[in-house]
DSSP file (Angstrom, degrees, kcal/mol; ACC not computed):
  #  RESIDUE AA STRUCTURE BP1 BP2  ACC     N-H-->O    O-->H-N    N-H-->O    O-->H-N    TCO  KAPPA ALPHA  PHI   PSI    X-CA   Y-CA   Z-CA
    1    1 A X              0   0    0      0, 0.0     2,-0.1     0, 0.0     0, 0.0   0.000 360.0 360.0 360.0 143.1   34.6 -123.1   76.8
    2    2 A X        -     0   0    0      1,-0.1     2,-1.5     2,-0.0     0, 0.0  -0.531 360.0-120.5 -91.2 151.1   35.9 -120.9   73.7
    3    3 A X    >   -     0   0    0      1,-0.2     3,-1.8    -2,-0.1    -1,-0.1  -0.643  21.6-172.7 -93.6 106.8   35.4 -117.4   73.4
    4    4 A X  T 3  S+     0   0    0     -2,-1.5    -1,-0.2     1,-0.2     4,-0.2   0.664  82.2  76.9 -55.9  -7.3   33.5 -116.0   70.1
    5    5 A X  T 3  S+     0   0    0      2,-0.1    -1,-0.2    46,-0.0     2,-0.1   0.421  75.8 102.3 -98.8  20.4   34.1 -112.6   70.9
    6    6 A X  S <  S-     0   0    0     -3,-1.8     2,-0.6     1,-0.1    44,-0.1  -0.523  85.2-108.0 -82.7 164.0   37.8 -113.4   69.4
    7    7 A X        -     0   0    0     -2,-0.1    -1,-0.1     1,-0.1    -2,-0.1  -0.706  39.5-107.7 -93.9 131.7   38.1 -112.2   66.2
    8    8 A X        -     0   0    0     -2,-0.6    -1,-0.1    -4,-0.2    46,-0.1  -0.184  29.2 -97.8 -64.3 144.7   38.2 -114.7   63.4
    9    9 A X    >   -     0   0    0      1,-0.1     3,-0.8     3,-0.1    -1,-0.1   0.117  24.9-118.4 -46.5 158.6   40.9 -115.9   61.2
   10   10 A X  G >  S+     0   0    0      1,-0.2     3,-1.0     2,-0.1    -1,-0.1   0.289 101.0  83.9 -83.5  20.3   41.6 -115.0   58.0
   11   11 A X  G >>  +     0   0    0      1,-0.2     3,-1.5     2,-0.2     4,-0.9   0.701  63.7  84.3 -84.8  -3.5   40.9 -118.2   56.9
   12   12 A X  G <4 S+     0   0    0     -3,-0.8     4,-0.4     1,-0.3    -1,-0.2   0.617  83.1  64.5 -10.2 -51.1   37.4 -117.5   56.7
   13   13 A X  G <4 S+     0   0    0     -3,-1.0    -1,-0.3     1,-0.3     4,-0.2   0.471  97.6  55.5-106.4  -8.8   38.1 -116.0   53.1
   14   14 A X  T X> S+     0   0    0     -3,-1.5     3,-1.4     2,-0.1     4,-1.2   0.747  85.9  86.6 -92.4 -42.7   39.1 -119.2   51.9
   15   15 A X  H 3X S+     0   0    0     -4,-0.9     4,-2.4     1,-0.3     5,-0.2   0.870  89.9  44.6 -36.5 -53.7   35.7 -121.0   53.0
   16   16 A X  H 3> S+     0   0    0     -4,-0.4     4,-2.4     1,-0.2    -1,-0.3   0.875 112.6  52.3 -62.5 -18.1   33.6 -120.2   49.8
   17   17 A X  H <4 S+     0   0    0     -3,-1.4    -1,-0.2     1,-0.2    -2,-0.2   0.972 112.4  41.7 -65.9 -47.2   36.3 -121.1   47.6
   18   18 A X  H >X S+     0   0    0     -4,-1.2     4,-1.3     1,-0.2     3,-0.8   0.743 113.6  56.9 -90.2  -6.0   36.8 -124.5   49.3
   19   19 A X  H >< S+     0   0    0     -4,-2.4     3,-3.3    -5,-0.3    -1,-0.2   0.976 110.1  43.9 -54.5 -81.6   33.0 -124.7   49.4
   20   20 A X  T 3< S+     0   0    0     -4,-2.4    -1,-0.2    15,-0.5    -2,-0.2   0.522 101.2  63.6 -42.5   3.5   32.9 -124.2   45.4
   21   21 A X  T <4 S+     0   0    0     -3,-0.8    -1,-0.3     2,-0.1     4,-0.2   0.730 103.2  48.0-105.6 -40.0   35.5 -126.5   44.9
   22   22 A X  S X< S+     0   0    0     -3,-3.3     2,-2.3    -4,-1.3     3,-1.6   0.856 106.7  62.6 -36.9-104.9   32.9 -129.6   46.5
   23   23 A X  T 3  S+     0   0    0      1,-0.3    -1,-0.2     2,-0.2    -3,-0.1   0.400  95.2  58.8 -39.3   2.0   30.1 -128.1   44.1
   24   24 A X  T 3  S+     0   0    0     -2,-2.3    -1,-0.3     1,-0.1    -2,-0.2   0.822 102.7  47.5 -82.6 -25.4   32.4 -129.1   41.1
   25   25 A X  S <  S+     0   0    0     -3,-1.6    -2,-0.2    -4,-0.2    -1,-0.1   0.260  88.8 112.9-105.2  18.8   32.4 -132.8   42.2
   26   26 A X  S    S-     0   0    0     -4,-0.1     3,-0.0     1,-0.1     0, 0.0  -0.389  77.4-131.8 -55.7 163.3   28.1 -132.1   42.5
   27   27 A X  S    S+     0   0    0      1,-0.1     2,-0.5    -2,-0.0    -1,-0.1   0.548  97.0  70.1-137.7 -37.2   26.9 -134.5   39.5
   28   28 A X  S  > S-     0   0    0      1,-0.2     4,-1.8     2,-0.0    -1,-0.1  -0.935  74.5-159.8 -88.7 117.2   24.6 -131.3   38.3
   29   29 A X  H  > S+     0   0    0     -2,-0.5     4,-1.3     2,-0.2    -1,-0.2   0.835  86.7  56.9 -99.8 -40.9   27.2 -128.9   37.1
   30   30 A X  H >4 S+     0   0    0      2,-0.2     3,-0.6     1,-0.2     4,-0.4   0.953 110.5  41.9 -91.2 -24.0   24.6 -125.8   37.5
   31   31 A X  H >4 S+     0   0    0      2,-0.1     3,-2.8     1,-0.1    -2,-0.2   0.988 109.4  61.7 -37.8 -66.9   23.9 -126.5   41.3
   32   32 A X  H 3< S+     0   0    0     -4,-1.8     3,-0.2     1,-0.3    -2,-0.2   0.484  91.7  61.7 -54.9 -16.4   27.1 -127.0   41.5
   33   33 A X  T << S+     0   0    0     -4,-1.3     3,-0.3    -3,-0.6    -1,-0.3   0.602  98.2  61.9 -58.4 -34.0   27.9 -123.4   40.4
   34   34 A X    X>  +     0   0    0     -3,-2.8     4,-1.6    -4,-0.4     3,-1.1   0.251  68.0 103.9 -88.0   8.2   26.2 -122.1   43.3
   35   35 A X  H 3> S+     0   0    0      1,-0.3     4,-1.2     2,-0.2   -15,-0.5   0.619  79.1  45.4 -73.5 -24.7   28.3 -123.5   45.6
   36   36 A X  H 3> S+     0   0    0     -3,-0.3     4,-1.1   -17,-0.2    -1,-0.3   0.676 106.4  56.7-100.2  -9.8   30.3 -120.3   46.5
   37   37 A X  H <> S+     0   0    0     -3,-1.1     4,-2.5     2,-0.2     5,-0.4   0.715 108.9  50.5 -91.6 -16.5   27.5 -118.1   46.8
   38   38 A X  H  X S+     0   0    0     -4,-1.6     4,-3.4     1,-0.2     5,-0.3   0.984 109.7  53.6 -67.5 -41.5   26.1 -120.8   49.5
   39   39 A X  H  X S+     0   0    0     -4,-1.2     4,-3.2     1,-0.2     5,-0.5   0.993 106.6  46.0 -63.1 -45.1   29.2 -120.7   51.2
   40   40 A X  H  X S+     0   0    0     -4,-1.1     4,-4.1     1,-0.2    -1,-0.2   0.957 110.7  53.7 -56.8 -38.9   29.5 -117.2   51.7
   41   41 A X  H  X S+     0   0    0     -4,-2.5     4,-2.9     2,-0.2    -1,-0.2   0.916 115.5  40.3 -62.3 -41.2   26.1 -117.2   52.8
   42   42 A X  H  X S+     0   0    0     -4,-3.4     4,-2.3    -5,-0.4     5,-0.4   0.976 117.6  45.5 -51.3 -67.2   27.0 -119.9   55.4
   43   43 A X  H  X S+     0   0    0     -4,-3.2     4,-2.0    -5,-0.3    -2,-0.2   0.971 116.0  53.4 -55.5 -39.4   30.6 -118.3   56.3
   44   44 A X  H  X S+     0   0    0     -4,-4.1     4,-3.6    -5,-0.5     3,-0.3   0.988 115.9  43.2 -47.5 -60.9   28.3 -114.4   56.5
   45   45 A X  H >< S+     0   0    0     -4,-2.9     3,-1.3     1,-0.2     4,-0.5   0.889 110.6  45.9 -64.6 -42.3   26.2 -116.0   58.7
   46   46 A X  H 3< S+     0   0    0     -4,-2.3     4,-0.3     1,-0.2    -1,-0.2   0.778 128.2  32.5 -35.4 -38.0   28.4 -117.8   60.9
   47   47 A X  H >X S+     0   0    0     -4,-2.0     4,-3.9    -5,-0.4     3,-0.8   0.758  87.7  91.3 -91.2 -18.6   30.5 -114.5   61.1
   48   48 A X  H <X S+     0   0    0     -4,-3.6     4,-0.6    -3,-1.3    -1,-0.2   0.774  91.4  47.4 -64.5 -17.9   28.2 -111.8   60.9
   49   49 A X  H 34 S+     0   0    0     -4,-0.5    -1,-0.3    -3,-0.2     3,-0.2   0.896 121.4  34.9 -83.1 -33.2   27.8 -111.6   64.8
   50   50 A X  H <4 S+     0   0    0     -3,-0.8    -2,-0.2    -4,-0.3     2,-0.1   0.885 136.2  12.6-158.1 -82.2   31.7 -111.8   65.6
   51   51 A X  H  X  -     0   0    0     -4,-3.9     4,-2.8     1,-0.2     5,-0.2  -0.526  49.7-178.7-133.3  91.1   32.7 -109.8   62.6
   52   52 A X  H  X S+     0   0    0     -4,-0.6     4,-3.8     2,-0.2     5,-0.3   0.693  89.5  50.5 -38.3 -59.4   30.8 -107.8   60.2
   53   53 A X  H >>>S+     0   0    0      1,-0.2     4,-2.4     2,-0.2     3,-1.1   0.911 118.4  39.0 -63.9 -76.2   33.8 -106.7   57.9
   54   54 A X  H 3>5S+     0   0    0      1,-0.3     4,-1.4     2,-0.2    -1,-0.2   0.808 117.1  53.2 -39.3 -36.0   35.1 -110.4   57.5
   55   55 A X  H 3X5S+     0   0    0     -4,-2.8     4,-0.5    -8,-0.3    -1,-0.3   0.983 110.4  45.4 -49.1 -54.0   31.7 -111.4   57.3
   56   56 A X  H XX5S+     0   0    0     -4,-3.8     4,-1.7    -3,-1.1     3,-0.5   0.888 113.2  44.9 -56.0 -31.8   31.0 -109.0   54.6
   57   57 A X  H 3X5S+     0   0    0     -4,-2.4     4,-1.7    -5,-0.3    -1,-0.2   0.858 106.3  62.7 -87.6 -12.0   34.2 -109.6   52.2
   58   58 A X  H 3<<S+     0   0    0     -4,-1.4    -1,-0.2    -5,-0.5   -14,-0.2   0.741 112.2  44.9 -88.7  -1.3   33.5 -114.0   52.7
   59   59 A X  H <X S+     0   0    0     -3,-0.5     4,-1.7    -4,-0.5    -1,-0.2   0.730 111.2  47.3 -76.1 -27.0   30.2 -112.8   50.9
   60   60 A X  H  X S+     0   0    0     -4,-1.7     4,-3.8    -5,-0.2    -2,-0.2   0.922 111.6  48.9 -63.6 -51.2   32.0 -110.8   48.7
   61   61 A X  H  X S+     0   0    0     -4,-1.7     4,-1.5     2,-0.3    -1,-0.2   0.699 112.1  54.0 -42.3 -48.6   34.5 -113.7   47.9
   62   62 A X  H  > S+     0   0    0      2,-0.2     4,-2.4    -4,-0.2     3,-0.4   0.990 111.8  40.3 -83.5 -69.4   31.5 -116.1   47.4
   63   63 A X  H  X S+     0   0    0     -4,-1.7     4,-2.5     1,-0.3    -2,-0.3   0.848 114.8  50.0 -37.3 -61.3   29.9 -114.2   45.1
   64   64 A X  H  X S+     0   0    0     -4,-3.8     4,-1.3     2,-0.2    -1,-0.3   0.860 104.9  59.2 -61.3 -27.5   32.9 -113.2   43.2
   65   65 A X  H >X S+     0   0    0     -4,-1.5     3,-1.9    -3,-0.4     4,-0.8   0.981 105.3  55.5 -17.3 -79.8   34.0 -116.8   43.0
   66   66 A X  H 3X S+     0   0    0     -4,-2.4     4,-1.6     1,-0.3    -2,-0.2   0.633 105.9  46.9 -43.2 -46.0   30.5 -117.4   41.1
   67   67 A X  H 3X S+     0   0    0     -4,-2.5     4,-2.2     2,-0.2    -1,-0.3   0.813 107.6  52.2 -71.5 -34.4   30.9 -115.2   38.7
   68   68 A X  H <X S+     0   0    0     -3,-1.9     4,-1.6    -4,-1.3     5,-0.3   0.977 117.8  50.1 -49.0 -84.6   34.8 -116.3   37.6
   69   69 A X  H  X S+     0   0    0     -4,-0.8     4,-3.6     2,-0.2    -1,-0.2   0.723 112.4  37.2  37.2 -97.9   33.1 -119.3   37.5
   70   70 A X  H >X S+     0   0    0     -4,-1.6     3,-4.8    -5,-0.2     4,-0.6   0.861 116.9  55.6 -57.6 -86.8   30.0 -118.4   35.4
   71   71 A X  H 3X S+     0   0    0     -4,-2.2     4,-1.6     1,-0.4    -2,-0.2   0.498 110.2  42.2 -74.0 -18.0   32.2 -116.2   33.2
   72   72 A X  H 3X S+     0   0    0     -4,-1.6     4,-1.8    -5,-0.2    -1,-0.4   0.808 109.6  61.6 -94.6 -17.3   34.8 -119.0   32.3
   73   73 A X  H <X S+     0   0    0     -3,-4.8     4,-3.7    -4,-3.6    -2,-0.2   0.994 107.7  46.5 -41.2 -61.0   31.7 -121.6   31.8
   74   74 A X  H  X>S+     0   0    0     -4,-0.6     4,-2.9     1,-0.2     5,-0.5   0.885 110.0  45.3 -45.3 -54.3   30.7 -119.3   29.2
   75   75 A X  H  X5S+     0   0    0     -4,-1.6     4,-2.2     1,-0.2     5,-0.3   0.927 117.6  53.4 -56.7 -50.9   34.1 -118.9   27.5
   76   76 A X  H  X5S+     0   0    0     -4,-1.8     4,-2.2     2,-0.2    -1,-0.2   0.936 116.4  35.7  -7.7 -82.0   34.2 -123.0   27.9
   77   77 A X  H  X5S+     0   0    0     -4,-3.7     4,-1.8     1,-0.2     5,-0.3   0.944 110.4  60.6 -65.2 -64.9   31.1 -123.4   26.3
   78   78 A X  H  X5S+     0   0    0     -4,-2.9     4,-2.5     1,-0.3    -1,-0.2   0.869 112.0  45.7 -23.9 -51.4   31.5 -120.3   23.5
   79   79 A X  H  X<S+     0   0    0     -4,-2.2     4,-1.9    -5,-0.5    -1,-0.3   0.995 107.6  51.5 -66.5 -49.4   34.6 -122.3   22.2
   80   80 A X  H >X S+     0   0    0     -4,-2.2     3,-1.7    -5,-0.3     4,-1.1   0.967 118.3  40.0 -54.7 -60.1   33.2 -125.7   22.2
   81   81 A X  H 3X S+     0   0    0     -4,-1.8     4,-0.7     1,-0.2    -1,-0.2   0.924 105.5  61.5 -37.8 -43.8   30.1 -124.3   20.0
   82   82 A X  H 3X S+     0   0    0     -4,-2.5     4,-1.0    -5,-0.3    -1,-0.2   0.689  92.8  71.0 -75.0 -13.7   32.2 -122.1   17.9
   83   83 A X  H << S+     0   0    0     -4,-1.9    -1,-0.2    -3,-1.7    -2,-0.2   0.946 108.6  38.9 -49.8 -60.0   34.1 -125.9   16.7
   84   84 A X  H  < S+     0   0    0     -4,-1.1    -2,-0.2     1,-0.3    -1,-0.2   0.677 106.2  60.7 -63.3 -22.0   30.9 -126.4   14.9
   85   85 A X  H  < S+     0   0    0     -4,-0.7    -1,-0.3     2,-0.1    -2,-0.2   0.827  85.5 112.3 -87.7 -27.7   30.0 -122.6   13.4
   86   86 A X     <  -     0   0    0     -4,-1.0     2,-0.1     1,-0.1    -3,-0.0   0.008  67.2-132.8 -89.0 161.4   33.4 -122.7   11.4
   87   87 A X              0   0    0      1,-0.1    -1,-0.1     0, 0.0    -2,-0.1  -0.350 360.0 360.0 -93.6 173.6   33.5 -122.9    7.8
   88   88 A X              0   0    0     -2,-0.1    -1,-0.1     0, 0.0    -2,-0.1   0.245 360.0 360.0-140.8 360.0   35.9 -125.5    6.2
């Protein structure tokens, strides 16, 4: 039987990422957005008994993911609109 009270890898910090990286191939692009804050919340819990700090920063991780995310949708989207405002 394995022990849990080792301390977990750092590959932990990678888990929301590879979560959000699924939620791109989601068919609803804005579920699919959320996909790194679920993972962190899945890696927090998983970790939070084992190790609070790692727990905390693969929330951290998830969440900043989500926003990189959101903030290059926007930029995304801003251009594609901004085809249509210019004058000719």
């Amino acid at each position: 039987m394995k022990d849990i009270s080792k301390k977990p890898s750092r590959l932990w910090y990678l888990f929301p990422i590879f979560i959000g990286i699924i939620g791109n191939f989601f068919p609803i692009a804005i579920i699919g957005g959320f996909f790194p804050i679920i993972g962190g919340v899945i890696g927090y819990l998983i970790l939070k008994d084992r190790d609070k700090k790692i727990a905390n920063r693969v929330l951290i991780i998830g969440i900043v993911y989500f926003v990189i995310i959101l903030f290059i949708s926007f930029l995304y989207i801003w251009g594609f609109f901004s085809i249509f405002s210019m004058k000719k």
